[in-house]
Short mmCIF file of the C-alpha atoms (twelve columns), coordinates in Angstrom:
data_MODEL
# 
_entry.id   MODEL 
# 
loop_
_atom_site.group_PDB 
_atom_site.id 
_atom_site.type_symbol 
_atom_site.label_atom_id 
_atom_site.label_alt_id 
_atom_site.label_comp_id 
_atom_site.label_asym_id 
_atom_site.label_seq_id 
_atom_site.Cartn_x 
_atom_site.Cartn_y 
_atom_site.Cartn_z 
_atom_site.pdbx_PDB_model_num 
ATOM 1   C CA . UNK A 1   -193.659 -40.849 130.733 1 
ATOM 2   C CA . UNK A 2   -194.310 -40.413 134.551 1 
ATOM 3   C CA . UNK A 3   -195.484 -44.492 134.514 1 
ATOM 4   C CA . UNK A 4   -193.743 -45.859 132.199 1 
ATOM 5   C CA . UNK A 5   -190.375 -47.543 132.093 1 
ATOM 6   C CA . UNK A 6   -187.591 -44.782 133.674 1 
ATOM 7   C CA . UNK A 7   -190.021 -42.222 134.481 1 
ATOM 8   C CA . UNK A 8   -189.320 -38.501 133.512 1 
ATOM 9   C CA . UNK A 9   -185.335 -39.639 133.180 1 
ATOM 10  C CA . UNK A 10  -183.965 -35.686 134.047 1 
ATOM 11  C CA . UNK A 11  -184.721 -33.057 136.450 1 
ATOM 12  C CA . UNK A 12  -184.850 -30.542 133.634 1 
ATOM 13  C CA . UNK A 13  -187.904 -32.077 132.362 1 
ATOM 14  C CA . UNK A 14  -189.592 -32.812 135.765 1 
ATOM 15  C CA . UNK A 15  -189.470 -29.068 136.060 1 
ATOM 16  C CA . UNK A 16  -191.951 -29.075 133.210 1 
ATOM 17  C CA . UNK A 17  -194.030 -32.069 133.990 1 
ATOM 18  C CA . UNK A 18  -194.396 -32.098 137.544 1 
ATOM 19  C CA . UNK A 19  -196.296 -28.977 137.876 1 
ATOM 20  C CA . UNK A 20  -198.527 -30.076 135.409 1 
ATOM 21  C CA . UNK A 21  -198.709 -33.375 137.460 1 
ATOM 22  C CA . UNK A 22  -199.711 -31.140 140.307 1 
ATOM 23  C CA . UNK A 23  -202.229 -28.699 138.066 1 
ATOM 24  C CA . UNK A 24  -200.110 -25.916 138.842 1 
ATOM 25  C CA . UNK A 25  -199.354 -22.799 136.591 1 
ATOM 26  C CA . UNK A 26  -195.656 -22.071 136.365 1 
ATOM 27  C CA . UNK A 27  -196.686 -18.231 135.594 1 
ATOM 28  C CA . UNK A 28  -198.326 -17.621 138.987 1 
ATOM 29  C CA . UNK A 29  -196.911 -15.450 141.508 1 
ATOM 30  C CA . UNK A 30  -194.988 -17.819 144.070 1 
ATOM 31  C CA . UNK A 31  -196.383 -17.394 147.448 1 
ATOM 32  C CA . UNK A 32  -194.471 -14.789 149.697 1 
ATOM 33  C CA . UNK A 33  -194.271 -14.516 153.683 1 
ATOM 34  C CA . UNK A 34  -195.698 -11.443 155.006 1 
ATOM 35  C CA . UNK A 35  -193.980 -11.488 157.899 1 
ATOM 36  C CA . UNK A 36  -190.779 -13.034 160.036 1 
ATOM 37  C CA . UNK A 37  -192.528 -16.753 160.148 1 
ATOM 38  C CA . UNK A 38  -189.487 -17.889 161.981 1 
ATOM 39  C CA . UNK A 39  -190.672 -15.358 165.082 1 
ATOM 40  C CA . UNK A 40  -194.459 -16.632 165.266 1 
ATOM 41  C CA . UNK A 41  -194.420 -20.287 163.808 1 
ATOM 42  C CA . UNK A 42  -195.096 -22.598 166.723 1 
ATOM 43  C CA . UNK A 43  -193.483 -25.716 164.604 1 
ATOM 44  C CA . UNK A 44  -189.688 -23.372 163.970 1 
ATOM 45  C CA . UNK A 45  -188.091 -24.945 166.432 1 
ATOM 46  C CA . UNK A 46  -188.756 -28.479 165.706 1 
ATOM 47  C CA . UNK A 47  -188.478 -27.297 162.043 1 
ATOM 48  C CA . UNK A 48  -185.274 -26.412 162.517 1 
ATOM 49  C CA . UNK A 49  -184.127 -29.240 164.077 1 
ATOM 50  C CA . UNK A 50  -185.414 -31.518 161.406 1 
ATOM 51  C CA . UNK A 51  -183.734 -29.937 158.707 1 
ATOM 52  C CA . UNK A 52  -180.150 -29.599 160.624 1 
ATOM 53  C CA . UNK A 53  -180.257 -33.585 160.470 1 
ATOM 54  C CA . UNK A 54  -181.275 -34.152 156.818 1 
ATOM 55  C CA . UNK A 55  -177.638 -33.310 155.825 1 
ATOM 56  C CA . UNK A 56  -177.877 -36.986 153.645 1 
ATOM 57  C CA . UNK A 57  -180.921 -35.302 151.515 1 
ATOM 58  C CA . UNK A 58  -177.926 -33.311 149.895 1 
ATOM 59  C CA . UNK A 59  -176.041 -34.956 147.248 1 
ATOM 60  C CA . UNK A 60  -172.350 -35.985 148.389 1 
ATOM 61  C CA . UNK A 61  -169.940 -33.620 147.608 1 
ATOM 62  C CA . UNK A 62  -172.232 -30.241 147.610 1 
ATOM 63  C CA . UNK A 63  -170.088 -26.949 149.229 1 
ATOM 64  C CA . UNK A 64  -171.477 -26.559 152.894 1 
ATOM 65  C CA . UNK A 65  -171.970 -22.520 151.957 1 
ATOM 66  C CA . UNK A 66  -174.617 -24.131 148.773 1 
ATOM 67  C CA . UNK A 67  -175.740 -27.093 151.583 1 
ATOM 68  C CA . UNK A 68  -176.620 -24.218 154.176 1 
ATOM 69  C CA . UNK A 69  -178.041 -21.721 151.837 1 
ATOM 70  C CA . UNK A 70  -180.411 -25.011 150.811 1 
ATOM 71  C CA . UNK A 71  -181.296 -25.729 154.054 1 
ATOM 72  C CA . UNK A 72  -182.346 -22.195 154.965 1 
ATOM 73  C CA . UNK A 73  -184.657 -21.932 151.855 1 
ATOM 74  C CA . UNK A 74  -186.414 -25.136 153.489 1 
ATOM 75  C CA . UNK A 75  -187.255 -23.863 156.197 1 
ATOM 76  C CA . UNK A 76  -188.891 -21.102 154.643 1 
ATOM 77  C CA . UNK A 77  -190.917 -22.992 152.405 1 
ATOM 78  C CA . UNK A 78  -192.086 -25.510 155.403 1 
ATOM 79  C CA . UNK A 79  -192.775 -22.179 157.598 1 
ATOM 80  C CA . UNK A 80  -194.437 -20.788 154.570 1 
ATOM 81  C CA . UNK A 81  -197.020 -23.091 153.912 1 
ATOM 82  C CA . UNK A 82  -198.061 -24.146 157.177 1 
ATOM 83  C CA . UNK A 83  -198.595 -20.510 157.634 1 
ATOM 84  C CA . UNK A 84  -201.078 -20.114 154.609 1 
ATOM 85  C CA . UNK A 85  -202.934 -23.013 156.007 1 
ATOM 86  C CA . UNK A 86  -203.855 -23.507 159.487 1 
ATOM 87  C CA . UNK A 87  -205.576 -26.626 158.936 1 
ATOM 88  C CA . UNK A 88  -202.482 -28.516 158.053 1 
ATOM 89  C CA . UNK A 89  -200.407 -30.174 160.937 1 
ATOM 90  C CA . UNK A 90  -196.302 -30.250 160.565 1 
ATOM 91  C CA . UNK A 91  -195.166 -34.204 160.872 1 
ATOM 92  C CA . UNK A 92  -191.555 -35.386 161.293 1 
ATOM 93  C CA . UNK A 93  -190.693 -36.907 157.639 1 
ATOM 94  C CA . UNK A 94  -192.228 -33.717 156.092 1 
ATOM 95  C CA . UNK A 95  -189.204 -32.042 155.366 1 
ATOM 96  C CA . UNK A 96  -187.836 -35.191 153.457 1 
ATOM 97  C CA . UNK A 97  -190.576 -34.536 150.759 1 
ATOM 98  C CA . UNK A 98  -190.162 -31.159 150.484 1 
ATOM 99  C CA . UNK A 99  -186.411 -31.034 150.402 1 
ATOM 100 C CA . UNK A 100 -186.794 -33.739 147.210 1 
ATOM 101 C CA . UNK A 101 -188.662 -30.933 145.235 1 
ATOM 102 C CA . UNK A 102 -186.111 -27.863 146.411 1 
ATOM 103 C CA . UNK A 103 -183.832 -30.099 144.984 1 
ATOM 104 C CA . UNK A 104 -185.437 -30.939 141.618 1 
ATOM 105 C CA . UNK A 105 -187.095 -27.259 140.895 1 
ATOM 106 C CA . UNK A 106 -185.497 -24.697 143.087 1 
ATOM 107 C CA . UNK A 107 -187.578 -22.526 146.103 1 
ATOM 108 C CA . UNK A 108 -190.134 -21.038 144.201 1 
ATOM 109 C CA . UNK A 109 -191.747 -23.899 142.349 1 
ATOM 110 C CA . UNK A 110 -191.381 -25.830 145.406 1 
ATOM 111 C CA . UNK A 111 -193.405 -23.924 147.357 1 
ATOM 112 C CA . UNK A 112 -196.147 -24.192 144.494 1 
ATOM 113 C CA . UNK A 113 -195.708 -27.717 144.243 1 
ATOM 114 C CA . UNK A 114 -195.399 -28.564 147.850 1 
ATOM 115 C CA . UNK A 115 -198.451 -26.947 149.105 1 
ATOM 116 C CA . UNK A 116 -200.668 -28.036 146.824 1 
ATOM 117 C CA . UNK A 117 -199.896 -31.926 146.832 1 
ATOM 118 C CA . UNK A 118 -199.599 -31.032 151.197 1 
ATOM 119 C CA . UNK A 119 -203.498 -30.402 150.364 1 
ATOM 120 C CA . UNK A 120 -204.038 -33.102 148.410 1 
ATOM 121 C CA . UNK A 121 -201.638 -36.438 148.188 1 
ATOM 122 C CA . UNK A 122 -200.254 -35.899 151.831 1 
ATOM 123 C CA . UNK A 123 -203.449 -34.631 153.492 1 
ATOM 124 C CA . UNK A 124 -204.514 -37.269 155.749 1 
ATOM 125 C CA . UNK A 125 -200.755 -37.190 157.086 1 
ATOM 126 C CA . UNK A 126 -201.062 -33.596 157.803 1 
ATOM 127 C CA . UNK A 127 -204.321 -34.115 160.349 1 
ATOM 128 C CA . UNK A 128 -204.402 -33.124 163.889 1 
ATOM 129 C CA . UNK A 129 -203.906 -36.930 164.868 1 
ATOM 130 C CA . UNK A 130 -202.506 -39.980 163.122 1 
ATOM 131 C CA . UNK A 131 -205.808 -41.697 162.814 1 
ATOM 132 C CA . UNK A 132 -205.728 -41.423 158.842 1 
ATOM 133 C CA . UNK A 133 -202.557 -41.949 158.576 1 
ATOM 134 C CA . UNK A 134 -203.167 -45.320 160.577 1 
ATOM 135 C CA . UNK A 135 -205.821 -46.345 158.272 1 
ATOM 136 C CA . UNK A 136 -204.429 -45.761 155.196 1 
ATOM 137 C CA . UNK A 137 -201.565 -48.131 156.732 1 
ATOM 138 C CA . UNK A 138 -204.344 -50.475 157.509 1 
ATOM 139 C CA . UNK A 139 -204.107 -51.167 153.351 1 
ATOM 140 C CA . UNK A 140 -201.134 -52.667 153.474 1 
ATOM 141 C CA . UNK A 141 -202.048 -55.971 154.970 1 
ATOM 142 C CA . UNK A 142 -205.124 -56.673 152.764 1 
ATOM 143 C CA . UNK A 143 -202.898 -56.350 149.863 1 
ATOM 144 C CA . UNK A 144 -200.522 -58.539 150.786 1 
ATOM 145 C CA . UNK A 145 -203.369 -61.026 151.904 1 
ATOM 146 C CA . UNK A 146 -204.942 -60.888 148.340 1 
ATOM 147 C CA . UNK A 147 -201.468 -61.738 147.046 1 
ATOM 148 C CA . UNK A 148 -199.704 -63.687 148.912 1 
ATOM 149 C CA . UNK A 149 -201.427 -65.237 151.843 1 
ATOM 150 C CA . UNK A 150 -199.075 -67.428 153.601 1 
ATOM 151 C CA . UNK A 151 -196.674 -64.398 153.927 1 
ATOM 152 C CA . UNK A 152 -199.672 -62.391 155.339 1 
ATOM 153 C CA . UNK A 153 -200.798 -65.077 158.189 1 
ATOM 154 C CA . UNK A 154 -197.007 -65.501 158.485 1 
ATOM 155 C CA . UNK A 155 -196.200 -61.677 159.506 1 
ATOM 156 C CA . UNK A 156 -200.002 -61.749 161.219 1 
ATOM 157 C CA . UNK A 157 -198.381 -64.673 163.213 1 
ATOM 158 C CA . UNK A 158 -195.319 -62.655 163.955 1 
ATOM 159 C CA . UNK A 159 -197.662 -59.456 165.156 1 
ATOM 160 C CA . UNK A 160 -195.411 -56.942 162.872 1 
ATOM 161 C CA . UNK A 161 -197.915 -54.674 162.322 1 
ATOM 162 C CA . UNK A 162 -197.342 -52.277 159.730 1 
ATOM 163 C CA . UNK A 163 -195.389 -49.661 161.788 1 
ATOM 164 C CA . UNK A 164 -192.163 -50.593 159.805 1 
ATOM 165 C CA . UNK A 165 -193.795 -48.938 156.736 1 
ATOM 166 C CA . UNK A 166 -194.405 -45.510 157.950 1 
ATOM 167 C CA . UNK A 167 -191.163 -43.642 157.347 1 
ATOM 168 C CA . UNK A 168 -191.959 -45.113 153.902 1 
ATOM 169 C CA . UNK A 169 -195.607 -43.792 153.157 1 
ATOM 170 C CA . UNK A 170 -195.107 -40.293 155.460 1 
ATOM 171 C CA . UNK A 171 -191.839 -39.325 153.245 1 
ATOM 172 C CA . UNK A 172 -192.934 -41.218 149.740 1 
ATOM 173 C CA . UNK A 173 -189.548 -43.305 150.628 1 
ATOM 174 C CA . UNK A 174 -187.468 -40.169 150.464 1 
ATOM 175 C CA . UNK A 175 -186.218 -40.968 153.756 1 
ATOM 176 C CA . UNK A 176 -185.082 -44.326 153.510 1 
ATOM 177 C CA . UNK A 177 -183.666 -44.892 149.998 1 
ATOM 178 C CA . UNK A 178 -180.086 -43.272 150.013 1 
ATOM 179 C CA . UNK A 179 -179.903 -43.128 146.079 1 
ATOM 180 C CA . UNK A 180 -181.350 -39.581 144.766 1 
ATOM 181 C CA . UNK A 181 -182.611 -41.228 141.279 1 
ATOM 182 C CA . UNK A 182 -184.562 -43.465 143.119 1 
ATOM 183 C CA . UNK A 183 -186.081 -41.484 145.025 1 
ATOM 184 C CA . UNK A 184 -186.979 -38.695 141.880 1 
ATOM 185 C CA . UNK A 185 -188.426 -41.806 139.913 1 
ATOM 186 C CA . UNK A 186 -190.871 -42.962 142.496 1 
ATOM 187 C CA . UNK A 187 -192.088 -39.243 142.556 1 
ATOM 188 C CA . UNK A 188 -192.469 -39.655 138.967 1 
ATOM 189 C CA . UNK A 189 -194.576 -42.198 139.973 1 
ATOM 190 C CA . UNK A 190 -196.787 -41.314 142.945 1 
ATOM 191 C CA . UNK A 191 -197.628 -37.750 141.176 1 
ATOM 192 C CA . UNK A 192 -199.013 -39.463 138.430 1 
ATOM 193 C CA . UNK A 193 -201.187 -41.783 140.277 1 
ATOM 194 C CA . UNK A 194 -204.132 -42.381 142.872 1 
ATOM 195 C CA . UNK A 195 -202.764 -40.540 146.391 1 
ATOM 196 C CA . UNK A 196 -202.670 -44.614 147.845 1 
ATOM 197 C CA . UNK A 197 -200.299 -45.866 145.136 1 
ATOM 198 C CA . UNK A 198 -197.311 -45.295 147.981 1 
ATOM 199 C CA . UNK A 199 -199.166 -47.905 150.158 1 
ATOM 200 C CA . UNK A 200 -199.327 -50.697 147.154 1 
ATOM 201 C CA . UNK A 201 -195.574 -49.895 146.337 1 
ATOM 202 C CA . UNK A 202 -194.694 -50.681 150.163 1 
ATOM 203 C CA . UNK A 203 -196.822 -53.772 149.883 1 
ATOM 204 C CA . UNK A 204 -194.825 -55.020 146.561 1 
ATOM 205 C CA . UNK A 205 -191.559 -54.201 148.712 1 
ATOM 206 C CA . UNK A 206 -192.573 -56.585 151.262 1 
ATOM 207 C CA . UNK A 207 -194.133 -59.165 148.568 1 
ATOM 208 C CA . UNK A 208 -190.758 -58.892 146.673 1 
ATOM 209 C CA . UNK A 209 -188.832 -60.121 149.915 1 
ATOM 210 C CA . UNK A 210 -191.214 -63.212 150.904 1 
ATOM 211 C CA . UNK A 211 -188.594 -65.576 150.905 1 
ATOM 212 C CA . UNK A 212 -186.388 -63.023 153.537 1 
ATOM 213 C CA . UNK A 213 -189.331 -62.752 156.050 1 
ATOM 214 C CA . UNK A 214 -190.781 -66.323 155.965 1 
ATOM 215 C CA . UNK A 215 -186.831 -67.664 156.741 1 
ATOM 216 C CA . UNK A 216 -186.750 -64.783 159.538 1 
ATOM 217 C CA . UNK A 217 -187.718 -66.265 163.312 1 
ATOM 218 C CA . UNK A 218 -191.615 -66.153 163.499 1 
ATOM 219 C CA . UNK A 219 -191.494 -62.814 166.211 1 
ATOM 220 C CA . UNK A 220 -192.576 -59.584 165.824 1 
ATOM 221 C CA . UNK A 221 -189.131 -58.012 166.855 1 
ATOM 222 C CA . UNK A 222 -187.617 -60.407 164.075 1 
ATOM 223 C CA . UNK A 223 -189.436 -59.074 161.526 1 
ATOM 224 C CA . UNK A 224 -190.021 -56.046 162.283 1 
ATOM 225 C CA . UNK A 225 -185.444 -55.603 162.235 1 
ATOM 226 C CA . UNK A 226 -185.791 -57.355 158.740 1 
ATOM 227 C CA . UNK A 227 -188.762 -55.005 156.914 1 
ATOM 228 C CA . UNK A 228 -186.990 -51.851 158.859 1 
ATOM 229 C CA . UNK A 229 -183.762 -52.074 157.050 1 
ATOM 230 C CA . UNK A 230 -185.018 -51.751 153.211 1 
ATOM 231 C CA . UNK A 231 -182.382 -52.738 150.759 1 
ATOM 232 C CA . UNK A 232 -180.860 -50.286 148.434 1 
ATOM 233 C CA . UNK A 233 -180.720 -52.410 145.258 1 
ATOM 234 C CA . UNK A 234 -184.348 -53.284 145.043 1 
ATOM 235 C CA . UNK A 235 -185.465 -53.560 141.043 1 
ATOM 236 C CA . UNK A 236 -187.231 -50.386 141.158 1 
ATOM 237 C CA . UNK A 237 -188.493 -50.498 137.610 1 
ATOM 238 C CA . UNK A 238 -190.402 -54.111 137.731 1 
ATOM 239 C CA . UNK A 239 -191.346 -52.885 141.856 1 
ATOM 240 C CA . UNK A 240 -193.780 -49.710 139.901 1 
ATOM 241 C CA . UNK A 241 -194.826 -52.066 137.177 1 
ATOM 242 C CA . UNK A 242 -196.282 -54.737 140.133 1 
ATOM 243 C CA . UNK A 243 -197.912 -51.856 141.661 1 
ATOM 244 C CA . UNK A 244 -199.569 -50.388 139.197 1 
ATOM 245 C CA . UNK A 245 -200.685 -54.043 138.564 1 
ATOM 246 C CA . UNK A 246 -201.714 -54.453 141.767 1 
ATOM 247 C CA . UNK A 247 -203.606 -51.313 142.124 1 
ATOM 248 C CA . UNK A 248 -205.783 -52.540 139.122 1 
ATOM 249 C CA . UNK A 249 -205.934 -55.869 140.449 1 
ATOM 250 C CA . UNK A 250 -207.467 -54.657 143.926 1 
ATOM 251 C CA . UNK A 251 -208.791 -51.084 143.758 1 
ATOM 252 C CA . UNK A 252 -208.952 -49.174 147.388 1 
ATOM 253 C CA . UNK A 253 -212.669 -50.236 147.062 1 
ATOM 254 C CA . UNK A 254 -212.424 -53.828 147.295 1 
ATOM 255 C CA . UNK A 255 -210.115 -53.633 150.309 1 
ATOM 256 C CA . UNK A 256 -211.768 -50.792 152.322 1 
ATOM 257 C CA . UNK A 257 -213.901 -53.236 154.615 1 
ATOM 258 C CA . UNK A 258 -210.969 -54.856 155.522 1 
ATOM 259 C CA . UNK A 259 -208.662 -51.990 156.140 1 
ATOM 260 C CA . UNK A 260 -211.692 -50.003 158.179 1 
ATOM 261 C CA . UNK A 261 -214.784 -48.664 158.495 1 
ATOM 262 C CA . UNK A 262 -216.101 -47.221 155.479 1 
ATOM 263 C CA . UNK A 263 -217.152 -43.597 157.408 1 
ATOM 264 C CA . UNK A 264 -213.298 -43.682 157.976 1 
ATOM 265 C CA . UNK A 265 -212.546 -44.140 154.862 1 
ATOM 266 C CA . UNK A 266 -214.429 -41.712 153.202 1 
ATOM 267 C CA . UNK A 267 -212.414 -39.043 155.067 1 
ATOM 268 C CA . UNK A 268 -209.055 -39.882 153.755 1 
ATOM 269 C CA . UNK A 269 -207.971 -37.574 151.032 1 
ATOM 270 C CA . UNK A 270 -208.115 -40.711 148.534 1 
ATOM 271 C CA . UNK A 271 -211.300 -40.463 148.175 1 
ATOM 272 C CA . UNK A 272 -212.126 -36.874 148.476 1 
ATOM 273 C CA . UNK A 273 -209.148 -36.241 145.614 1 
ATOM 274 C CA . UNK A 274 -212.022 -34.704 142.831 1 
ATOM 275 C CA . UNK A 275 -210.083 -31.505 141.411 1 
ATOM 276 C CA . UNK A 276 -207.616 -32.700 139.345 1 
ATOM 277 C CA . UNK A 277 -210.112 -34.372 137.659 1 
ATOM 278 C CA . UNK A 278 -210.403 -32.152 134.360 1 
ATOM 279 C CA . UNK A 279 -207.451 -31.118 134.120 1 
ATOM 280 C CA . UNK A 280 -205.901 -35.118 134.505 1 
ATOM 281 C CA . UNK A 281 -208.451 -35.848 131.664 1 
ATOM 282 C CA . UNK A 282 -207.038 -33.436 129.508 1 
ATOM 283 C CA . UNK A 283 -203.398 -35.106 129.717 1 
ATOM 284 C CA . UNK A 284 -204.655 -39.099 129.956 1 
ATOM 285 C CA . UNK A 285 -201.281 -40.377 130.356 1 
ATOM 286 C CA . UNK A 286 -203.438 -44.101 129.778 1 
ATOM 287 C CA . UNK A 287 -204.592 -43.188 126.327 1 
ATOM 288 C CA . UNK A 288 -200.503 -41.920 125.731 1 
ATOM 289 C CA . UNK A 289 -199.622 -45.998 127.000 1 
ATOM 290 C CA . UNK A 290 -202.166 -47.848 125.118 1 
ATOM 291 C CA . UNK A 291 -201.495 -46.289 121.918 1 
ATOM 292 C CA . UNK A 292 -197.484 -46.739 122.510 1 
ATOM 293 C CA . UNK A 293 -197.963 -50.142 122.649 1 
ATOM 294 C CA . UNK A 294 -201.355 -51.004 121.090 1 
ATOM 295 C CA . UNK A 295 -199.318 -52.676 118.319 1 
ATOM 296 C CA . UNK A 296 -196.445 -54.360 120.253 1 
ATOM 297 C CA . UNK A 297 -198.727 -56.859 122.083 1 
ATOM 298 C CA . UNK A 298 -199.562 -60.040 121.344 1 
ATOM 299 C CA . UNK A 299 -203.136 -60.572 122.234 1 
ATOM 300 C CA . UNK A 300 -202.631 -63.340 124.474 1 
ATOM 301 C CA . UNK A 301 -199.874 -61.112 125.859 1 
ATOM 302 C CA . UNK A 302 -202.919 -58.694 126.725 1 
ATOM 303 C CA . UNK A 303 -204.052 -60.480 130.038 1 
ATOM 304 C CA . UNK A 304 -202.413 -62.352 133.117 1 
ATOM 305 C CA . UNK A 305 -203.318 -65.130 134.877 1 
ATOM 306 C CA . UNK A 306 -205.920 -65.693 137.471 1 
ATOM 307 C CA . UNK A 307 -205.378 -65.003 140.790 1 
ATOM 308 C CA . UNK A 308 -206.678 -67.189 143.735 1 
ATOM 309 C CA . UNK A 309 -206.854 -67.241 147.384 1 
ATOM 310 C CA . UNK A 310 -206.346 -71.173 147.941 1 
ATOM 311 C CA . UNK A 311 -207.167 -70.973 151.318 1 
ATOM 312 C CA . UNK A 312 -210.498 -69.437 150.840 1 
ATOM 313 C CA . UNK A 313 -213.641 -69.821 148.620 1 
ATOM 314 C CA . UNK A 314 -213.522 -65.837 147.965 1 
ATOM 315 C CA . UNK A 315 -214.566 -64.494 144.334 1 
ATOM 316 C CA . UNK A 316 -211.659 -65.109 141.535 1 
ATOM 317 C CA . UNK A 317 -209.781 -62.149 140.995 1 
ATOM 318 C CA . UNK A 318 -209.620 -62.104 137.448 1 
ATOM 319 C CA . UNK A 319 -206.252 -59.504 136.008 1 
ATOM 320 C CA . UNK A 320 -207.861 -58.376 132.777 1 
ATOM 321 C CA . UNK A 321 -205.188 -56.258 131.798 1 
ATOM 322 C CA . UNK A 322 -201.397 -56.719 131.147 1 
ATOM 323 C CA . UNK A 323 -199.087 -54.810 132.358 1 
ATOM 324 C CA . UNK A 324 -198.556 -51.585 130.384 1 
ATOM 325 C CA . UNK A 325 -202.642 -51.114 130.607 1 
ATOM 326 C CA . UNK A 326 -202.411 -51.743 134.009 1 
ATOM 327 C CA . UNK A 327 -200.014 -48.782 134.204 1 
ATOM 328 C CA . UNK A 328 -202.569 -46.916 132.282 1 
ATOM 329 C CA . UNK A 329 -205.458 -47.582 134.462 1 
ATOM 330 C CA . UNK A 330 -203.370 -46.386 137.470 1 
ATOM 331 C CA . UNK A 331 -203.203 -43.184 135.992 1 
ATOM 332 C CA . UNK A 332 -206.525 -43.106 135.616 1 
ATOM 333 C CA . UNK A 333 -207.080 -43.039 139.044 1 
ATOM 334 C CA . UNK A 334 -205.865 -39.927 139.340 1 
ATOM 335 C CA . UNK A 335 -209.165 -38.479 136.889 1 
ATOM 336 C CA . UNK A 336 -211.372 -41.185 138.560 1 
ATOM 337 C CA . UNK A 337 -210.847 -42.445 142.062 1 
ATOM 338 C CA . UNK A 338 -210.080 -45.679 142.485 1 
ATOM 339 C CA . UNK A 339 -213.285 -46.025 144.829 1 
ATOM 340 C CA . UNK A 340 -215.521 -45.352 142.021 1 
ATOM 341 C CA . UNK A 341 -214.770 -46.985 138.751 1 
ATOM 342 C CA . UNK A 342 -217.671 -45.939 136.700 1 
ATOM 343 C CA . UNK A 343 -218.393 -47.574 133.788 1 
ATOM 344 C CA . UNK A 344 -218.201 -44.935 130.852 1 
ATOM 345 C CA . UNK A 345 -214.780 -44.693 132.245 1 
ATOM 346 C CA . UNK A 346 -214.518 -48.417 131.454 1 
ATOM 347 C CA . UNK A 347 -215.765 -47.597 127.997 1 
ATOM 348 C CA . UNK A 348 -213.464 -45.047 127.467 1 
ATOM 349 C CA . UNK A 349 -209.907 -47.095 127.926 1 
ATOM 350 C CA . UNK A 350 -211.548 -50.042 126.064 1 
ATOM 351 C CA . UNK A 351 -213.634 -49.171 123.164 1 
# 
């Protein structure tokens, strides 16, 4: 459900699924403070004054005594799990990804929820330094470049950069999309797949608006103004199915040597994400898709076309799988990483 076509649909059932998502048991104690974090916490203050400006997070029309009481529980849970581990760093955009879960299941789940994807998914934001951060960033490009790449030598031309695109990944677009539903759905989304699947939905964004950028002026400040300010009535629905085609299309592994070293790489928390693996292989959300709509294709309906980079004499890249498999294989990533697509695997989704 998480994948396919309107995601989870209601908060009352992402209370359910999410935490499964996530591996987490509902019936577990919630974490408690064991003392006044607000006294000792050396990130309170900035905390604080992150959460006092996320007053849009809240849906229109909430009482300010319900708004404040909200915004007090977020703080605790941010002070809370920062406190139970040292090893993760507080970032600016944080709070925007843990206010969406308050939201959606209330303080205690949150704090579940929250600090284990903060350990997992949202890791390599969470270092000491933005150097993972930066590299997983360094993905977007490549994508685009397999795709489309005029657009790519276009904004390579311009010297955008991919700067544009970090609110986006940092917050899983919780900051910049105004509409709640949107925002809920694309968590549907990025919980059920590979921890990169935020960077090939930014990269279908910017592949969605080619004809936008290529009429903007050929300068960085140009198109840096245009990619900044992302619309609001994007077709969210056919945006996850391109991305989940995408991510088939070119796994993390074929664009590593172009996004960075491969020693970097191997740090990043999307390829060190191994303990969800049983418990993702009990669910297999792709076996749930392929039998939904095993009989509704048509067989030539089962493949897409080739696609080609013109302007090079690069291998074919040859889209085996239509879309709703495609959708399936994503998931998949989360049991098998995307860097590592062993064959038995292979076997298993098409006997």
């Amino acid at each position: 459900m998480a994948i396919s076509e309107g995601g989870l649909l209601t908060d009352e059932i992402r209370q359910k699924v999410w935490p499964k998502l996530l591996n987490v048991n509902t019936s577990d104690p919630s974490p408690a403070p064991g003392k006044d974090l607000r006294q000792v916490s050396k990130d309170y203050q900035q905390v604080l004054l992150d959460v006092r400006r996320s007053l849009r997070r809240f849906p229109p029309g909430m009482p300010d005594e319900q708004r404040e009481g909200l915004q007090e529980e977020l703080i605790d849970i941010i002070l809370l799990i920062l406190e139970r581990n040292p090893q993760l760093h507080y970032y600016q955009g944080y709070h925007d990804i843990v206010v969406t879960f308050l939201l959606v299941v209330g303080e205690k789940l949150a704090t579940s929820l929250v600090e284990k994807l903060s350990t997992h998914h949202l890791r390599d934001f969470m270092d000491s330094t933005m150097d993972n951060t930066k590299h997983i960033l360094n993905y977007l490009m490549p994508i685009i470049d397999q795709v489309n790449p005029e657009l790519h030598d276009f904004m390579q031309s311009a010297e955008v950069g991919t700067i544009f695109a970090l609110s986006w990944l940092i917050t899983w677009f919780g900051h910049v999309l105004s509409d709640f539903k949107h925002v809920v759905r694309l968590y549907d989304f990025f919980l059920a797949c590979h921890p990169l699947m935020p960077i090939y939905f930014a990269a279908v964004i910017v592949l969605y608006r080619e004809q936008e950028v290529l009429d903007c002026d050929c300068d960085m400040a140009s198109v840096h103004h245009l990619l900044s300010q992302i619309p609001q009535d994007l077709p969210y629905e056919t945006l996850i199915s391109r991305a989940g085609d995408l991510f088939v299309q070119f796994p993390p592994s074929e664009l590593t040597r172009e996004a960075a070293a491969q020693q970097q790489a191997e740090r990043t928390a999307a390829s060190t994400f191994k303990d969800f693996e049983l418990a993702s292989a009990q669910q297999r959300p792709d076996m749930v898709l392929r039998q939904r709509f095993r009989g509704l294709l048509r067989p030539e309906a089962r493949t897409k076309d080739v696609l080609t980079k013109p302007r090079t004499n690069r291998f074919v890249k040859l889209a085996v799988m239509g879309l709703t498999v495609a959708l399936g294989a994503a998931a998949l990533a989360v049991v098998k990483s995307a860097l590592e697509w062993a064959p038995k695997f292979q076997l298993q989704l098409f006997p």
